[in-house]
C-alpha positions as CSV (number, residue, x, y, z in Angstrom):
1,X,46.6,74.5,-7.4
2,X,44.7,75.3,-10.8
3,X,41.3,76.4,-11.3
4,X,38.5,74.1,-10.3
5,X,36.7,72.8,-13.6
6,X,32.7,72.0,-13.6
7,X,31.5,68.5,-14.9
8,X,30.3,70.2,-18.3
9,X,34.0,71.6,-18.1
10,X,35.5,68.2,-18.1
11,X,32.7,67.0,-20.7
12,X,34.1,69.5,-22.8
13,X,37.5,68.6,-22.3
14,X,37.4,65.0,-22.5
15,X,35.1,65.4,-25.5
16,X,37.9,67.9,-27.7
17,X,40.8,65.2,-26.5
18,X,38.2,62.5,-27.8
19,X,37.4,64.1,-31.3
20,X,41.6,64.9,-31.8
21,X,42.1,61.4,-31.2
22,X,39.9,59.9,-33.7
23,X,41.1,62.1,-35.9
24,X,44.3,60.6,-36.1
25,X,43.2,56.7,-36.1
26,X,42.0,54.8,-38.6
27,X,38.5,56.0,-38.2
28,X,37.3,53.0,-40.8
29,X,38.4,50.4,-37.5
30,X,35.5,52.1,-35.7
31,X,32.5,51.4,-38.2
32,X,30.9,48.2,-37.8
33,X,29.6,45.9,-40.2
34,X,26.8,43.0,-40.2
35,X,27.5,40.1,-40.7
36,X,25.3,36.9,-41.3
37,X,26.5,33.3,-42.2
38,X,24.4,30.7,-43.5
39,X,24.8,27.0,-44.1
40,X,22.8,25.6,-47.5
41,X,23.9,21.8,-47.8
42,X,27.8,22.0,-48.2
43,X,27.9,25.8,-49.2
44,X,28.5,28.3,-46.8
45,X,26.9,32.0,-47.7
46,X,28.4,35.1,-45.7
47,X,26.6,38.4,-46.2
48,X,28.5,41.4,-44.8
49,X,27.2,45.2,-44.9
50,X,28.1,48.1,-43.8
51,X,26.1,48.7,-41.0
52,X,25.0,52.0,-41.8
53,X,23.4,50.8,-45.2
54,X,20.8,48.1,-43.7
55,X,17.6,48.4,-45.1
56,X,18.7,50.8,-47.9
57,X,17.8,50.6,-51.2
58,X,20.0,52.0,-54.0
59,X,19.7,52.7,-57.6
60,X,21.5,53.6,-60.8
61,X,20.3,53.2,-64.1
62,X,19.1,49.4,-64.4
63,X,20.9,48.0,-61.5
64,X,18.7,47.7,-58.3
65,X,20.7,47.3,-54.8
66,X,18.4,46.6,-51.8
67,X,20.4,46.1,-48.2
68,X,17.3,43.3,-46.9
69,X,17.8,43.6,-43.1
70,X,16.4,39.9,-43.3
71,X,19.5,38.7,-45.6
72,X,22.3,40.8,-44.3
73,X,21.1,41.8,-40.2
74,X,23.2,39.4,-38.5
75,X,25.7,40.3,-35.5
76,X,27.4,43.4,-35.7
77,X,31.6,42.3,-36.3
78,X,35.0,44.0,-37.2
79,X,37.2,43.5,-39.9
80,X,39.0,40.2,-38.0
81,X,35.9,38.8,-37.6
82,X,34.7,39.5,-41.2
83,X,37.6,38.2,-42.4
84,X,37.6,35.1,-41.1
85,X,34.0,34.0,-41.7
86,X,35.3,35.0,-45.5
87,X,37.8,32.5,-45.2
88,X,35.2,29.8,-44.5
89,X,32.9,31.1,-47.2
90,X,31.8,29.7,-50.3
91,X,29.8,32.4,-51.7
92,X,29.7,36.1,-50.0
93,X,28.1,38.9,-50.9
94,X,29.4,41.8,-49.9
95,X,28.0,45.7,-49.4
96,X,29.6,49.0,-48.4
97,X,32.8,50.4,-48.5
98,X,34.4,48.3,-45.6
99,X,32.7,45.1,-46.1
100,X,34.0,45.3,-49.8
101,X,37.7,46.3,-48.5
102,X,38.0,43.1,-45.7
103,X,36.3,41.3,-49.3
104,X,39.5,42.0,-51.3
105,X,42.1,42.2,-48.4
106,X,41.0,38.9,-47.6
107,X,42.1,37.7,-50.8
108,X,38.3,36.2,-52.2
109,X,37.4,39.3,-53.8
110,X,39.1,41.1,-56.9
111,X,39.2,44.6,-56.8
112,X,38.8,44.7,-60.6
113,X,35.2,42.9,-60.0
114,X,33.8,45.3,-57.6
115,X,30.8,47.3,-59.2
116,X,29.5,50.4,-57.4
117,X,25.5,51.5,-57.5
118,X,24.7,54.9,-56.6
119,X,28.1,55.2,-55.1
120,X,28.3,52.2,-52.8
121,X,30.7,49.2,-54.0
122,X,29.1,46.1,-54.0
123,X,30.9,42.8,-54.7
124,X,30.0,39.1,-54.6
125,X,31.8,35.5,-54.8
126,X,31.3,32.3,-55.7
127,X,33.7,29.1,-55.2
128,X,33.2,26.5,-58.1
């Protein structure tokens, strides 16, 4: 019979086993992103952010980017569930390194189009 372990013990342990695994997944699956649809006559807007920029503002030079939780706060989603409310979507803008990613993987946003202010990419669509 081993050594009897404490409850901080196994904390420990389950915590080290924890941090080893996300180190080798896709840590980018984990982040969340908001996501808020909206229906205007026969145009459907999706706002995605990454959920860590809400209510942000960001600067660089003459281009002003402000992450409105009105606008963007909707229900936190993952990249399926982004994706497909892009597919709906007749005009998206998009915020944050994920929410730009699912933007282009999904096929509505070219990668070439993407701007970046103050570091984060920042990308929006329109269907004519």
């Amino acid at each position: 019979m081993g050594p009897s372990l404490s409850p901080s013990d196994i904390a420990a342990t389950i915590g080290l086993l924890t941090n080893r695994m996300l180190e080798n997944d896709d840590v980018a699956t984990l982040t969340t992103m908001y996501l808020k649809s909206y229906s205007v006559n026969n145009e459907i807007l999706v706002a995605v952010c990454d959920s860590e920029l809400i209510g942000r503002t960001f600067r660089e030079g003459e281009l002003h980017l402000s992450v409105n939780e009105d606008f963007f706060k909707g229900r936190h989603a993952n990249e399926d569930e982004v994706k497909k409310a892009l597919e709906d979507a007749t005009i998206a803008n998009l915020v944050g390194e994920q929410s730009v990613a699912c933007g282009i993987d999904s096929g509505i946003v070219d990668e070439h189009c993407v701007i970046t202010i103050d570091g984060i990419p920042h990308a929006q669509m329109v269907l004519f």
